[in-house]
PDB file of N, CA, C and O in Angstrom, chain B, residues numbered from 101:
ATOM      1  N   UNK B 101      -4.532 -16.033  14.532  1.00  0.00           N
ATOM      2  CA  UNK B 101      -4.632 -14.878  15.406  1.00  0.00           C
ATOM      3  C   UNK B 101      -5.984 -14.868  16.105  1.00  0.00           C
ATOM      4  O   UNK B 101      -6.970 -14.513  15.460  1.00  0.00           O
ATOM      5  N   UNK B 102      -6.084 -15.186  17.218  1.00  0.00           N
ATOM      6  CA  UNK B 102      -7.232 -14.876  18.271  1.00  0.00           C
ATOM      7  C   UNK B 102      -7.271 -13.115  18.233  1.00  0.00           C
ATOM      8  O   UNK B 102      -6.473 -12.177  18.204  1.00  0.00           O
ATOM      9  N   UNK B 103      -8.844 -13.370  18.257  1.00  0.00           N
ATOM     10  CA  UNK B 103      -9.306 -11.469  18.181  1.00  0.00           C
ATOM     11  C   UNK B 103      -8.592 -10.685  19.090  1.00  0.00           C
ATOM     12  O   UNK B 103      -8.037  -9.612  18.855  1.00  0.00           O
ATOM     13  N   UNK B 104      -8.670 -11.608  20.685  1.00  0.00           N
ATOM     14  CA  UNK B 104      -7.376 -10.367  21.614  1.00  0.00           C
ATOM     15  C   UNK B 104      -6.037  -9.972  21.334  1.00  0.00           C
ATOM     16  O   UNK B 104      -5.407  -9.017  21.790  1.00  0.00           O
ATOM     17  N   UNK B 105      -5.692 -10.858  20.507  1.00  0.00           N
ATOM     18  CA  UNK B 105      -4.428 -11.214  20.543  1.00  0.00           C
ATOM     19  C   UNK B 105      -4.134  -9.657  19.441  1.00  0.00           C
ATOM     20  O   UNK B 105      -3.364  -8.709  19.603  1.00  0.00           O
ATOM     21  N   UNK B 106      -4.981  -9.921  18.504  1.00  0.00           N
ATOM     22  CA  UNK B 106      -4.834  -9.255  17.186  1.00  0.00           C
ATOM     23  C   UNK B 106      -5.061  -7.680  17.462  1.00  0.00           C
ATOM     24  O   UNK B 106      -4.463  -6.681  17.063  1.00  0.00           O
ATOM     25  N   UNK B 107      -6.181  -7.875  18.315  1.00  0.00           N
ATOM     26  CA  UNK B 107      -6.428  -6.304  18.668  1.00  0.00           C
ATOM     27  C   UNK B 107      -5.422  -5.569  19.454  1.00  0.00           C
ATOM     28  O   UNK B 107      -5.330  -4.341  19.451  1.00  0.00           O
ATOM     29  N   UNK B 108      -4.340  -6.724  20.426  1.00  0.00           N
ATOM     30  CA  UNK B 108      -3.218  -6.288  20.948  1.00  0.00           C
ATOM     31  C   UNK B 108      -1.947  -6.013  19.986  1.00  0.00           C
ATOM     32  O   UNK B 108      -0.932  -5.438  20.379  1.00  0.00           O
ATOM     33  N   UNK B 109      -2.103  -6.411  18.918  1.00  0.00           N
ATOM     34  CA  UNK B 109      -1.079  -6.116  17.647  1.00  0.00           C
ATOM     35  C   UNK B 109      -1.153  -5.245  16.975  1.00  0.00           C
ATOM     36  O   UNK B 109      -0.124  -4.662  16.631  1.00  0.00           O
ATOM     37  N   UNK B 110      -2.486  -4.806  16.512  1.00  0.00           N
ATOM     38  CA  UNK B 110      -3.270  -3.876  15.655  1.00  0.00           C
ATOM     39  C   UNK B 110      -3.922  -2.969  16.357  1.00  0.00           C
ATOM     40  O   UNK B 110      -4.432  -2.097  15.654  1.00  0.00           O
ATOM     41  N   UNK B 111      -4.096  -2.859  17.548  1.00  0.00           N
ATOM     42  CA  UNK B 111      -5.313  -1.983  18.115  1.00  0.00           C
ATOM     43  C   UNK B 111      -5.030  -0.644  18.365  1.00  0.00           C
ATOM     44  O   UNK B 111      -5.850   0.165  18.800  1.00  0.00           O
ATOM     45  N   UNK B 112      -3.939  -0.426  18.107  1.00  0.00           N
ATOM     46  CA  UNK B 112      -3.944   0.978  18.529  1.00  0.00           C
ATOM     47  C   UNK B 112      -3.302   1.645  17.011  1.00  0.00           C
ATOM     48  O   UNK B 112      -2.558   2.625  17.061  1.00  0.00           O
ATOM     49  N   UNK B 113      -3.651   1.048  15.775  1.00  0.00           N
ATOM     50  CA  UNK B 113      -3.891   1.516  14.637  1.00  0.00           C
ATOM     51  C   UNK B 113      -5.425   1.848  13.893  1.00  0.00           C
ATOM     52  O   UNK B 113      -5.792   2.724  13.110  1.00  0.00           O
ATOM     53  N   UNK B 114      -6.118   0.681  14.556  1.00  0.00           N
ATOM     54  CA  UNK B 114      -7.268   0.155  14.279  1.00  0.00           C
ATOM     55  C   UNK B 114      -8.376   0.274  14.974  1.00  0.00           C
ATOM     56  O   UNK B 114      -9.533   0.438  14.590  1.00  0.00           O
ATOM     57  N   UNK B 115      -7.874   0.165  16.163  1.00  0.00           N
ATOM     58  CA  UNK B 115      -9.459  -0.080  17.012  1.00  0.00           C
ATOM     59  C   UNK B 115      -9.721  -1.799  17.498  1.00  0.00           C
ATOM     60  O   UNK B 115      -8.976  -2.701  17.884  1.00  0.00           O
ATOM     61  N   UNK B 116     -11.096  -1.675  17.257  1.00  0.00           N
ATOM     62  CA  UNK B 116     -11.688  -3.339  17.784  1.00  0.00           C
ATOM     63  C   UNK B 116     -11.742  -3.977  16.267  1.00  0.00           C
ATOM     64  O   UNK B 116     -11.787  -3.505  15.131  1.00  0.00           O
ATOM     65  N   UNK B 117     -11.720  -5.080  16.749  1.00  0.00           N
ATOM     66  CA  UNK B 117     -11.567  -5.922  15.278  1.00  0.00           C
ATOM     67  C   UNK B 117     -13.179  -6.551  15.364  1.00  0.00           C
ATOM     68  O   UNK B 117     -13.717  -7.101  16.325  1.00  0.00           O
ATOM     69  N   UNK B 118     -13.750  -6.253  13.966  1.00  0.00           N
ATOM     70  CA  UNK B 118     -15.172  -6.663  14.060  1.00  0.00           C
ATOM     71  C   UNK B 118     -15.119  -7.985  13.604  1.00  0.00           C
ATOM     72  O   UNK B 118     -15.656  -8.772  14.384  1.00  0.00           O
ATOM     73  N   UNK B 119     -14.536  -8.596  12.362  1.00  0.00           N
ATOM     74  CA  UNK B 119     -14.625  -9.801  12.286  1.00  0.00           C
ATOM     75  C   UNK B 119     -13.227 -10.183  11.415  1.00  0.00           C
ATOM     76  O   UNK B 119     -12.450  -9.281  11.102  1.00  0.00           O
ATOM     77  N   UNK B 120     -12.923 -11.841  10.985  1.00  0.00           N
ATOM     78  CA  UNK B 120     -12.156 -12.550  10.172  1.00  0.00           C
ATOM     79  C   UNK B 120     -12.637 -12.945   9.127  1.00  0.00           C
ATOM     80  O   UNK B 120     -13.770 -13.426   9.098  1.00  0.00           O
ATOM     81  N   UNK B 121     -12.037 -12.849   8.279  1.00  0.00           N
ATOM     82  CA  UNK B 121     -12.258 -14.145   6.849  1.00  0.00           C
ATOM     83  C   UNK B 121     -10.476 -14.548   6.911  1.00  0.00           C
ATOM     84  O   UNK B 121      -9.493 -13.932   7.323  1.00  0.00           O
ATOM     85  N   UNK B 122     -10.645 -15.659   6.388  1.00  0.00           N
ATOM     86  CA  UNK B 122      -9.621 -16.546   5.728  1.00  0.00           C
ATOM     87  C   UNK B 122      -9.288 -17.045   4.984  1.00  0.00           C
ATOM     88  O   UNK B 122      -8.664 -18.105   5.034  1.00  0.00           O
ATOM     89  N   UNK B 123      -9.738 -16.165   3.629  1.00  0.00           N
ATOM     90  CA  UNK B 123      -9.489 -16.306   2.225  1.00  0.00           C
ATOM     91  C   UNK B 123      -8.763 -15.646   1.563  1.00  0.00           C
ATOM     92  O   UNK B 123      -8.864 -14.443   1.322  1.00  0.00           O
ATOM     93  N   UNK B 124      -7.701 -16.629   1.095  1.00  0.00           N
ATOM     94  CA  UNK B 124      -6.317 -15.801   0.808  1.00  0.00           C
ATOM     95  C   UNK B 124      -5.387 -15.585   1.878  1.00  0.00           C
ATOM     96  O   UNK B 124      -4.562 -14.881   1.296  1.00  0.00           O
ATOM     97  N   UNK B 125      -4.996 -15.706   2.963  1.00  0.00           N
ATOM     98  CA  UNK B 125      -4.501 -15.569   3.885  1.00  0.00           C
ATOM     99  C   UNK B 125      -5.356 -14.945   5.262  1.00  0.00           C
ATOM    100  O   UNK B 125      -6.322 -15.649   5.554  1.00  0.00           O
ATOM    101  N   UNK B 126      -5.187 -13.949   5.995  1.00  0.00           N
ATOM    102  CA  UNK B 126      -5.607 -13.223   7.009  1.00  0.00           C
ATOM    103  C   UNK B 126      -6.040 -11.918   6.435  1.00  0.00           C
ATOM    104  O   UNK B 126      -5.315 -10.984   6.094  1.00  0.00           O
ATOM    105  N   UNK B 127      -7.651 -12.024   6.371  1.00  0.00           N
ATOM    106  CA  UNK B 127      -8.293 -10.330   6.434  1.00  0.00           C
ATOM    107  C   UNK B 127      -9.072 -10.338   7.734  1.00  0.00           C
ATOM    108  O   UNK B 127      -9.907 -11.118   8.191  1.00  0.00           O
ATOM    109  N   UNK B 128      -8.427  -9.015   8.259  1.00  0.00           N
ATOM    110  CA  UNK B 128      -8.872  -8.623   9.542  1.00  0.00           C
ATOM    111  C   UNK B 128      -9.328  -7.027   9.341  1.00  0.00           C
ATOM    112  O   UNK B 128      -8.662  -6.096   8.888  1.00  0.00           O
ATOM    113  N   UNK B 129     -11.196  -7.050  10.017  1.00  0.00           N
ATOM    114  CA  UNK B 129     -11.709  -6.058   9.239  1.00  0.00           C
ATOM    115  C   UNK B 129     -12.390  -5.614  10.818  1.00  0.00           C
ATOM    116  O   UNK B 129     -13.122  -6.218  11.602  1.00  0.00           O
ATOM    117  N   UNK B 130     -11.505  -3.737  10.838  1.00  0.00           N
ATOM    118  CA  UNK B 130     -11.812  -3.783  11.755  1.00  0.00           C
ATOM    119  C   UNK B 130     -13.427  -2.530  11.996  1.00  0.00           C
ATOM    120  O   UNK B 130     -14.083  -2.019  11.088  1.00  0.00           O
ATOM    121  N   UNK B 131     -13.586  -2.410  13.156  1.00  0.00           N
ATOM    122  CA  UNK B 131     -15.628  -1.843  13.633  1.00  0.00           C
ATOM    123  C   UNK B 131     -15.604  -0.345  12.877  1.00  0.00           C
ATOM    124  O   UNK B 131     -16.583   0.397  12.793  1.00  0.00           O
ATOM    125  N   UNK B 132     -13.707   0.049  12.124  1.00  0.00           N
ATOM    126  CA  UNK B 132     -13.872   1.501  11.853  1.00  0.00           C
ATOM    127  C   UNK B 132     -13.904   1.434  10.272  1.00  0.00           C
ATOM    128  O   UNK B 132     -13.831   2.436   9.561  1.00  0.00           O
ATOM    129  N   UNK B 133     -14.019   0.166   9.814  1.00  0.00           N
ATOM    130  CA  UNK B 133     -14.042   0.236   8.452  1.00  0.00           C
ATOM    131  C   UNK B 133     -12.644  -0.269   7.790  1.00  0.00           C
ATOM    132  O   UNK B 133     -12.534  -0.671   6.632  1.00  0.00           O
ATOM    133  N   UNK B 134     -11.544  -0.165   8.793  1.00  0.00           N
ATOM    134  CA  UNK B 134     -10.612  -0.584   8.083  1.00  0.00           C
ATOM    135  C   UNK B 134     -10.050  -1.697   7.999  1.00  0.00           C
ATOM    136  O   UNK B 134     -10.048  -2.182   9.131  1.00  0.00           O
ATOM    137  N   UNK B 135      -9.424  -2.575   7.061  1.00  0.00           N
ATOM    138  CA  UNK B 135      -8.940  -3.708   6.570  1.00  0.00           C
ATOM    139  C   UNK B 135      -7.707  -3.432   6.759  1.00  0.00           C
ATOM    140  O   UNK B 135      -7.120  -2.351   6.802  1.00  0.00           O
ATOM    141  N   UNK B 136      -7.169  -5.052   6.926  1.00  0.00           N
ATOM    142  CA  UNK B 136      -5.573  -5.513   6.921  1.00  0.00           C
ATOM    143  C   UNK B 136      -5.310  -6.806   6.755  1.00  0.00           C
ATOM    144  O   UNK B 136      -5.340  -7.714   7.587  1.00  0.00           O
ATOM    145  N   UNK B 137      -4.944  -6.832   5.162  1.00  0.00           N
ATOM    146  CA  UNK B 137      -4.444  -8.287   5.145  1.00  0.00           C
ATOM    147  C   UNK B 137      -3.801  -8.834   5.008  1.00  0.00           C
ATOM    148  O   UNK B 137      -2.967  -8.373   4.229  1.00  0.00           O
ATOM    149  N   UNK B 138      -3.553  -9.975   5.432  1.00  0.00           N
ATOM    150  CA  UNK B 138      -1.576 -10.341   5.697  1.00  0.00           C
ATOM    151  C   UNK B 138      -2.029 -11.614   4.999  1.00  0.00           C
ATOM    152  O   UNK B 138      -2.990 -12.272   5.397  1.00  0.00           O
ATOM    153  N   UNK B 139      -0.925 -12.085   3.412  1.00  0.00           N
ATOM    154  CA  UNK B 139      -1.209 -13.098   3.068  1.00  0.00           C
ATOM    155  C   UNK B 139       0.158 -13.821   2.732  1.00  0.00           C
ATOM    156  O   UNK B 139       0.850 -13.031   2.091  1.00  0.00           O
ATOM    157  N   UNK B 140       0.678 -14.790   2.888  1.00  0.00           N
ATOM    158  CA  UNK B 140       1.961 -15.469   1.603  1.00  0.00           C
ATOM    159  C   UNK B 140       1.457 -14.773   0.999  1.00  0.00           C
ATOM    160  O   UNK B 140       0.334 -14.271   0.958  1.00  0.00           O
ATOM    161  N   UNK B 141       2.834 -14.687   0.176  1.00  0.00           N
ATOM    162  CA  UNK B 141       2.839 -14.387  -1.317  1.00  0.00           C
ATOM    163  C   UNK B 141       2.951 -15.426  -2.205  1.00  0.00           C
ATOM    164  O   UNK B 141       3.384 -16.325  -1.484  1.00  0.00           O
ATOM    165  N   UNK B 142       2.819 -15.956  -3.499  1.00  0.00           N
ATOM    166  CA  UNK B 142       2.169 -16.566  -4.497  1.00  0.00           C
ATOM    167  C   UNK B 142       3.823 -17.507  -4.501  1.00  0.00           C
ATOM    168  O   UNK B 142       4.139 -18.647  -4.160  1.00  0.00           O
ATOM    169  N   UNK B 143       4.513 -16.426  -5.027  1.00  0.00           N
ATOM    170  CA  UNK B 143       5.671 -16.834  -5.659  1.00  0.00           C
ATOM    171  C   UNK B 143       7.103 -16.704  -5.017  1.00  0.00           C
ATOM    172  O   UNK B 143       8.166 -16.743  -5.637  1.00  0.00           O
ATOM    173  N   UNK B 144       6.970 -16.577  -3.939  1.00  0.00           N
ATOM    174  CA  UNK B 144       8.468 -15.640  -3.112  1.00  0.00           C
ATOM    175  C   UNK B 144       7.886 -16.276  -1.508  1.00  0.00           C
ATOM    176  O   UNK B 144       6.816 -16.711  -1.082  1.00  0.00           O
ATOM    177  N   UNK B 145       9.255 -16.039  -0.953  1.00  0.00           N
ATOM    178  CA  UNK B 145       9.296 -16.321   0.875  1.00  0.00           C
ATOM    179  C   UNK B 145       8.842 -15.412   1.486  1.00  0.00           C
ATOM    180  O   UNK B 145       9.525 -14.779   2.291  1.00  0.00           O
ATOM    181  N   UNK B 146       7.411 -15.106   1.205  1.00  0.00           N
ATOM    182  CA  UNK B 146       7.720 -13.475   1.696  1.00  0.00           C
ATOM    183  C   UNK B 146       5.895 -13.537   2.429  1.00  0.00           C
ATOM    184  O   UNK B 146       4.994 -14.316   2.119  1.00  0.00           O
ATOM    185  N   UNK B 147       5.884 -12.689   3.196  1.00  0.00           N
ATOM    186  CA  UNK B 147       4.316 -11.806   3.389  1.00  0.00           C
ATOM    187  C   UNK B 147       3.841 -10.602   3.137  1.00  0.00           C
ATOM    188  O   UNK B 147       4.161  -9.611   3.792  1.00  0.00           O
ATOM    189  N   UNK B 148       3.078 -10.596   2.214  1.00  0.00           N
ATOM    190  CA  UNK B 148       2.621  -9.350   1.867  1.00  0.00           C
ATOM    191  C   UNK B 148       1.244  -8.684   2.726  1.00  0.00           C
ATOM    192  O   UNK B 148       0.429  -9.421   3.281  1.00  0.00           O
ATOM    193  N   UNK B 149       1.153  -7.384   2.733  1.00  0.00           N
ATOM    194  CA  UNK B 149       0.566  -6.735   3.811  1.00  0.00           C
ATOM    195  C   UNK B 149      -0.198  -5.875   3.027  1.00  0.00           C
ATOM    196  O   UNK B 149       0.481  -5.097   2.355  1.00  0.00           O
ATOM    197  N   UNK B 150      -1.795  -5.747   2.871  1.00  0.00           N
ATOM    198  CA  UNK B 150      -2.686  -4.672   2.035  1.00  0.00           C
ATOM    199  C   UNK B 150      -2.991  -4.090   2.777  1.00  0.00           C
ATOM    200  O   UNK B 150      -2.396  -4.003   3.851  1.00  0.00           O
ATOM    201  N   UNK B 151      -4.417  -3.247   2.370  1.00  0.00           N
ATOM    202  CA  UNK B 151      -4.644  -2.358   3.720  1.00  0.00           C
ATOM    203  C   UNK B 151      -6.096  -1.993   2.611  1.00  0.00           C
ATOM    204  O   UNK B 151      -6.271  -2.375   1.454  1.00  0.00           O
ATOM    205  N   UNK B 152      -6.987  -1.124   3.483  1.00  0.00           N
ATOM    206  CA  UNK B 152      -7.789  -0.813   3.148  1.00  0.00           C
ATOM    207  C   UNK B 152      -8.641   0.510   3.905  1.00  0.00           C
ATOM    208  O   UNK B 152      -9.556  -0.012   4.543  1.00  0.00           O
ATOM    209  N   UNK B 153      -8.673   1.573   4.024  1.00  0.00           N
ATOM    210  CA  UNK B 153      -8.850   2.995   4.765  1.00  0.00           C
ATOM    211  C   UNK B 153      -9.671   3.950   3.851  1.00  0.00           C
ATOM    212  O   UNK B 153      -9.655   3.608   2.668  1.00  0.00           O
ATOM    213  N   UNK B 154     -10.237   4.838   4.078  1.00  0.00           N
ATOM    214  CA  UNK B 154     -10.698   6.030   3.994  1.00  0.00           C
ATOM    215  C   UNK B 154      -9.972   7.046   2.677  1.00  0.00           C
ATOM    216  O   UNK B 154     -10.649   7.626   1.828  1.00  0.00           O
ATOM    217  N   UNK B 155      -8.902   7.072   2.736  1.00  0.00           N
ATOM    218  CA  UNK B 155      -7.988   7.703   1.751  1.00  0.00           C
ATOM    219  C   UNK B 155      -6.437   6.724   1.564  1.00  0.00           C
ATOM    220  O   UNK B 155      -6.043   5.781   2.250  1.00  0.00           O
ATOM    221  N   UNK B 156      -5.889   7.295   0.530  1.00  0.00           N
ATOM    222  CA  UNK B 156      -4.554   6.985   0.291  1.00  0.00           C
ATOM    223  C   UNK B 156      -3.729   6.593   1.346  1.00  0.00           C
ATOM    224  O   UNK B 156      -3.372   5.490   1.759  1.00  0.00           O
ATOM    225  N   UNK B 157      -3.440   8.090   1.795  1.00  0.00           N
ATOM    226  CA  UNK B 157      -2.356   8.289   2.742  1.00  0.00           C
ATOM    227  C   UNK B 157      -2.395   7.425   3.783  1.00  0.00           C
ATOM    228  O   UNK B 157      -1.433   6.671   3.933  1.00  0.00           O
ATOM    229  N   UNK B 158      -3.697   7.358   4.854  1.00  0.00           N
ATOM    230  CA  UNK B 158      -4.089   6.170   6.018  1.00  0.00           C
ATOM    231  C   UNK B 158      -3.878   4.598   5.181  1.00  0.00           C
ATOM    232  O   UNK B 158      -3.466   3.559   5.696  1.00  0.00           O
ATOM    233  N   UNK B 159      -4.148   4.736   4.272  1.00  0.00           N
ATOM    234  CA  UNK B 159      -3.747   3.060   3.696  1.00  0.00           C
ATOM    235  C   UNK B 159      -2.659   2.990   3.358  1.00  0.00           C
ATOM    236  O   UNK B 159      -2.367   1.847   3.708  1.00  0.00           O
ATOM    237  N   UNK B 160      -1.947   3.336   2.982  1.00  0.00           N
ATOM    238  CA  UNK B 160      -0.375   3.986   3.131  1.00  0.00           C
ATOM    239  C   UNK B 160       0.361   3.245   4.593  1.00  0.00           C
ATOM    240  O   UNK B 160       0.988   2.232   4.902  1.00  0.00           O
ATOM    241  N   UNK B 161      -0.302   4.755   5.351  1.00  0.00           N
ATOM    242  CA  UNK B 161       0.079   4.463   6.305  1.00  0.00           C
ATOM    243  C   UNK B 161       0.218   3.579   7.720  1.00  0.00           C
ATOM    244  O   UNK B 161       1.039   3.664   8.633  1.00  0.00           O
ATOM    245  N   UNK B 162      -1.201   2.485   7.472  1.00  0.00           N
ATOM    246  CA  UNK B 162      -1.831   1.515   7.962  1.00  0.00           C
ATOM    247  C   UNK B 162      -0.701  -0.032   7.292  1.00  0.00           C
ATOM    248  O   UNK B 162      -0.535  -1.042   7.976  1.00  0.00           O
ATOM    249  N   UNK B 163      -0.281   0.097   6.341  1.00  0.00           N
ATOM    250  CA  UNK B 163       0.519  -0.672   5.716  1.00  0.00           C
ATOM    251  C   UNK B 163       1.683  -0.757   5.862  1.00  0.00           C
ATOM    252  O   UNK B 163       2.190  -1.878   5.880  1.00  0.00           O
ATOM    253  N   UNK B 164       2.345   0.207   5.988  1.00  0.00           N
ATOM    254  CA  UNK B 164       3.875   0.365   6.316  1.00  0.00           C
ATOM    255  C   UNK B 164       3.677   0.141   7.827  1.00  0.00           C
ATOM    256  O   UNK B 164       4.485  -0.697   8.227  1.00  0.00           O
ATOM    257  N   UNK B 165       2.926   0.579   8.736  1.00  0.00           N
ATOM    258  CA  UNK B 165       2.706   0.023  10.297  1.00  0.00           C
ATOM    259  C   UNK B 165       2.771  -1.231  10.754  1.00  0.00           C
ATOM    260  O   UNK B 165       3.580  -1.767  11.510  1.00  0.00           O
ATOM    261  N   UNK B 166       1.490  -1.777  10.013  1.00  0.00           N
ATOM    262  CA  UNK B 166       0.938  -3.202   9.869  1.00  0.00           C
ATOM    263  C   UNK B 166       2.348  -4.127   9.925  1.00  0.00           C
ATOM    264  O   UNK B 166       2.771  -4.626  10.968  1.00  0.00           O
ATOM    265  N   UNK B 167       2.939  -4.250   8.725  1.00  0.00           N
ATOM    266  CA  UNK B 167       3.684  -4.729   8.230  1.00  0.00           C
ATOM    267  C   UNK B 167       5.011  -4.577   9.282  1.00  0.00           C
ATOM    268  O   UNK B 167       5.590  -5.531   9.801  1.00  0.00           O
ATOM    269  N   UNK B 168       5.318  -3.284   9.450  1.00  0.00           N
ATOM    270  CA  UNK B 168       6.533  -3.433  11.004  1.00  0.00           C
ATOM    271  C   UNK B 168       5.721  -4.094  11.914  1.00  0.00           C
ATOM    272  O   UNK B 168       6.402  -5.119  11.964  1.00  0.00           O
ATOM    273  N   UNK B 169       4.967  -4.276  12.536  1.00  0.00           N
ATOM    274  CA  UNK B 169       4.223  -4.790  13.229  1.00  0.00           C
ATOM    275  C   UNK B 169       4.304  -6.376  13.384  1.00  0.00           C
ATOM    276  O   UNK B 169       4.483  -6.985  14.438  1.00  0.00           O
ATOM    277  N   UNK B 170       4.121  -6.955  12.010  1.00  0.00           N
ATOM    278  CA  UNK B 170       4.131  -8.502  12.132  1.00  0.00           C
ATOM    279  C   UNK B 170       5.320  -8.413  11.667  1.00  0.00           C
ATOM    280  O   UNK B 170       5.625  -9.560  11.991  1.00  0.00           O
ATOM    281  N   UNK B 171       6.442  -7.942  11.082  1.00  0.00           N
ATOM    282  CA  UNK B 171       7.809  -8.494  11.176  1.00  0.00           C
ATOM    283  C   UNK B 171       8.568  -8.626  12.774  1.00  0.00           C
ATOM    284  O   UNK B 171       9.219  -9.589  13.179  1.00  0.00           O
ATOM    285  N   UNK B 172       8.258  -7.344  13.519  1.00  0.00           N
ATOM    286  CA  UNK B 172       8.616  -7.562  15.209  1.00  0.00           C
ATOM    287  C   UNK B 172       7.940  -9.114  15.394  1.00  0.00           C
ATOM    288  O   UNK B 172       8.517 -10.073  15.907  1.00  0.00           O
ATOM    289  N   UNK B 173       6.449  -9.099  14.791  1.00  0.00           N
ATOM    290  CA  UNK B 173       6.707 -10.335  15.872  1.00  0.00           C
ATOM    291  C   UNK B 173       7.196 -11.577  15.180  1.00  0.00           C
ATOM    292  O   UNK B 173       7.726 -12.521  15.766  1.00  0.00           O
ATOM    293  N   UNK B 174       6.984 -11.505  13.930  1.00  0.00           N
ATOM    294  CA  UNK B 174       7.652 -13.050  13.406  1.00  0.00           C
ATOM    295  C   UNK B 174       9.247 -12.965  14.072  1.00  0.00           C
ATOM    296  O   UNK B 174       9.784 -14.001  14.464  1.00  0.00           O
ATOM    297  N   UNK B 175       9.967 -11.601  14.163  1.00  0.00           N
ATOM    298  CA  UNK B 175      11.072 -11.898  14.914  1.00  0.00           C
ATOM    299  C   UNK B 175      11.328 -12.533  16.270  1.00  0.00           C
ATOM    300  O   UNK B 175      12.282 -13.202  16.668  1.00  0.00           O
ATOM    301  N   UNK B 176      10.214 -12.138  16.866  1.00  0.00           N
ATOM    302  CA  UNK B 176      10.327 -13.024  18.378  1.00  0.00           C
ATOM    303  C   UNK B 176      10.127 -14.247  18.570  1.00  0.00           C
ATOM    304  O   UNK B 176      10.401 -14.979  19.520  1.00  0.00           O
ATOM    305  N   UNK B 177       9.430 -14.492  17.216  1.00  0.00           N
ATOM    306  CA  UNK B 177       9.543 -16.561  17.137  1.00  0.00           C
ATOM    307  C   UNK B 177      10.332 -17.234  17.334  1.00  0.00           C
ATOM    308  O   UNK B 177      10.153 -18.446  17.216  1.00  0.00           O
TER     309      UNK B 177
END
């Protein structure tokens, strides 16, 4: 994921994306504090989606987003 690209996926959950790591899959950490990370999973066909926010509920809700988010687009592949 190129930063435009990502901020066009995420950005209007998130904001600007301040930086990447790539350990463990994709953590994308964005200028408001919040995290999103999209990794394989260990043992299954699957991608799992964390999150990281301010309270519960926004990480909650940053997760269940996130996650519709990259299933639309793995669908358009």
């Amino acid at each position: 994921f190129p930063s435009h690209d990502t901020e066009e996926l995420f950005g209007d959950l998130c904001g600007k994306v301040s930086r990447f790591e790539e350990i463990d899959g994709l953590r994308i950490i964005f200028e408001n504090g919040e995290v999103i990370h999209i990794r394989p999973s260990g043992n299954a066909p699957e991608l799992r989606v964390y999150t990281k926010a301010g309270s519960d509920e926004r990480a909650k809700e940053l997760c269940e987003k996130s996650l519709s988010k990259v299933e639309s687009k793995i669908s358009l592949l």
